[in-house]
N, C-alpha and C positions, 0 to 999 in steps of 0.2 A: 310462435316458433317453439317448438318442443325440444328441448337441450337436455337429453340425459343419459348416463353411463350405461347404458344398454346391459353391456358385460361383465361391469361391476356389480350392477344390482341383482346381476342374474346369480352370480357369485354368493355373493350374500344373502339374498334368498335361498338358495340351498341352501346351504349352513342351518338358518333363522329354521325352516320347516322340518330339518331335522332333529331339533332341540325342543322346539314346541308342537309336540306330538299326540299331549295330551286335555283329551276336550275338558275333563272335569278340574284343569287346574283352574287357578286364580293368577294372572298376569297383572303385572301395574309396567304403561310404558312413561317413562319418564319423559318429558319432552316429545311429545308424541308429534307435533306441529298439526295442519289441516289437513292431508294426504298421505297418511303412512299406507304408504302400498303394501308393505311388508307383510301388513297386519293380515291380508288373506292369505299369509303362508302359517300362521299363528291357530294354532288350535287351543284353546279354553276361555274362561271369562277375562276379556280385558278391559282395566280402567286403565285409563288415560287421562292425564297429568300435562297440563302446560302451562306456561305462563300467560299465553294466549288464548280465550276462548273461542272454540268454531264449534261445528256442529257434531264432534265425535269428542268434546273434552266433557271428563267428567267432574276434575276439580282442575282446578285454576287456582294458582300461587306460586311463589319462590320457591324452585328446585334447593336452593340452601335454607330451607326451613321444612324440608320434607316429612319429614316425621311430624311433624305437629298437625296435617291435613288428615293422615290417618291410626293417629293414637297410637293403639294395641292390636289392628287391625294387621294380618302378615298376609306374605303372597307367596304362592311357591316359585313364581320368576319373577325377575324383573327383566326390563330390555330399557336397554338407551340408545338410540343409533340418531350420531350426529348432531350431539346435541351438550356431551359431558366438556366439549373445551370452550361453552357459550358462558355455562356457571363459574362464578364470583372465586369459590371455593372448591373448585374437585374434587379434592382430598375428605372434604366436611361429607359433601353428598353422596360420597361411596361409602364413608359410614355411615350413613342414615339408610342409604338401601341395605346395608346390611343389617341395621336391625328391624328395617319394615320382613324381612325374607326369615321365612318358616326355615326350621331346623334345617341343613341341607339343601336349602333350597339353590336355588341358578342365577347369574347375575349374567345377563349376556350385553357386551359396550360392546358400539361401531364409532371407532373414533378417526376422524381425518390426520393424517401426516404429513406428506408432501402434496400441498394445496394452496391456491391464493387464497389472498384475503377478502373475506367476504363477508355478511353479515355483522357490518360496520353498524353500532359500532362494538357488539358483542362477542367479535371473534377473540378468544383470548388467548387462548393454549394451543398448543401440539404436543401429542404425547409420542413419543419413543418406543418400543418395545419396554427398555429400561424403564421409562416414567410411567408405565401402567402398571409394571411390577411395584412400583415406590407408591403407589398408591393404594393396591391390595394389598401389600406386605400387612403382615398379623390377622387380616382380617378374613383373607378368602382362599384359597386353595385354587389355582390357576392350572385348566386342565386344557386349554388353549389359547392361544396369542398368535392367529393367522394371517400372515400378511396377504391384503387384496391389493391386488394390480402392483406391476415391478417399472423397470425402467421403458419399457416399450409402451406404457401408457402413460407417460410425460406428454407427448403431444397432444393425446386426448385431453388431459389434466386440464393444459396451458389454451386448448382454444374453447373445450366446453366454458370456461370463464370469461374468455375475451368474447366469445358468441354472447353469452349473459349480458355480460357490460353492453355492447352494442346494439342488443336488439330492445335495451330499453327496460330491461328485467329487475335491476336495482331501482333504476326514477327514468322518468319521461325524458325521448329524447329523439332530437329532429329525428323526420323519413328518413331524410339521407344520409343517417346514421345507422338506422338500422336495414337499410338495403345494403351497406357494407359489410354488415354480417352473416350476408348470405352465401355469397362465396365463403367466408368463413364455418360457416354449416357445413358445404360441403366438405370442405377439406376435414373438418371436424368427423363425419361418418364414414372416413379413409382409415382416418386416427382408430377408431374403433376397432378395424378391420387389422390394424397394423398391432392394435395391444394383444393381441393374439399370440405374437411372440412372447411375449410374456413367458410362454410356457420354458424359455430357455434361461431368462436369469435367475439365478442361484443365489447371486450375492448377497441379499435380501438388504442392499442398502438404498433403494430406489423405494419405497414403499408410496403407496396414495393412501390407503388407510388400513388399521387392524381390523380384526374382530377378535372380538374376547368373551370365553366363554369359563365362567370361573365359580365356584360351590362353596357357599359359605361354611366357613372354620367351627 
């Protein structure tokens, strides 16, 4: 069963393909996992970084020891999407991307906010508007901080997770547990249709996740 934020990624995607525009740069995605979709909105050379190795990593190691994988080697971007609140140290790693990134260069984070808990047992952080700024300060020059999806995609949030859990997506788990998650599916592709409101809250205090696009100092 295929559980995914339709609307959000489509969201994000624009952003990502606006930013990376250009073929001839050098990208490093941090945390890239086995399936960055992303990466075909991505125009230049991208390495790819995880602690995992599949079949699109280029080096394999601790995001909190990033600079020692690639010395004196810079990038004119980096991207992390969903992956900065997994590391030990946040704060450590967004200084080390900033000195892996050429003069000027672009540092673009997709971080989750209003989210369950997942990716047990590495889920570590939430960051704020405020705690992304506490983590740039001195080092990068923040030319956006957009919040994706408001209070109308609470429901989608809360059953795209519960659908996960049930159909077996974390560990194995009886049929008759994940045939319960199919009514939950549907009501889940309602959800989708319903975060569409979105377009009316203002308040910006319902967040699911930022995107941060920011030009080192």
């Amino acid at each position: 069963m295929k559980v995914d934020f339709f609307i959000l990624f489509s969201q994000i995607n624009k952003e990502i393909k606006k930013i990376f525009s250009n073929k001839n740069e050098e990208v490093l995605d941090v945390g890239c996992g086995s399936k960055p979709r992303y990466h075909s909105c991505i125009k230049g050379k991208i390495t790819c970084f995880d602690a995992l190795k599949s079949e699109i990593t280029d080096v394999v190691g601790d995001a909190d020891k990033l600079q020692q994988y690639f010395g004196e080697r810079k990038f004119n971007k980096i991207i992390s999407v969903n992956s900065l609140y997994q590391f030990r140290d946040p704060k450590n790693v967004v200084a080390q991307m900033h000195s892996l990134l050429a003069s000027f260069g672009t540092l673009v984070l997709v971080v989750p906010f209003m989210y369950p808990l997942h990716d047990i047992p590495h889920d570590r952080y939430r960051f704020s508007e405020y705690g992304i700024r506490e983590l740039m300060a001195n080092k990068f020059d923040i030319k956006k901080i957009k919040p994706i999806g408001g209070m109308f995609n609470l429901p989608a949030m809360v059953l795209h997770s519960a659908v996960k859990a049930l159909s077996g997506y974390y560990k194995k788990l009886p049929v008759i547990t994940w045939i319960l998650a199919v009514p939950l599916y549907l009501l889940y592709l309602l959800a989708q249709i319903f975060s569409l409101l979105d377009f009316f809250d203002r308040s910006g205090r319902f967040v699911c996740l930022y995107l941060v696009v920011a030009s080192k100092n």
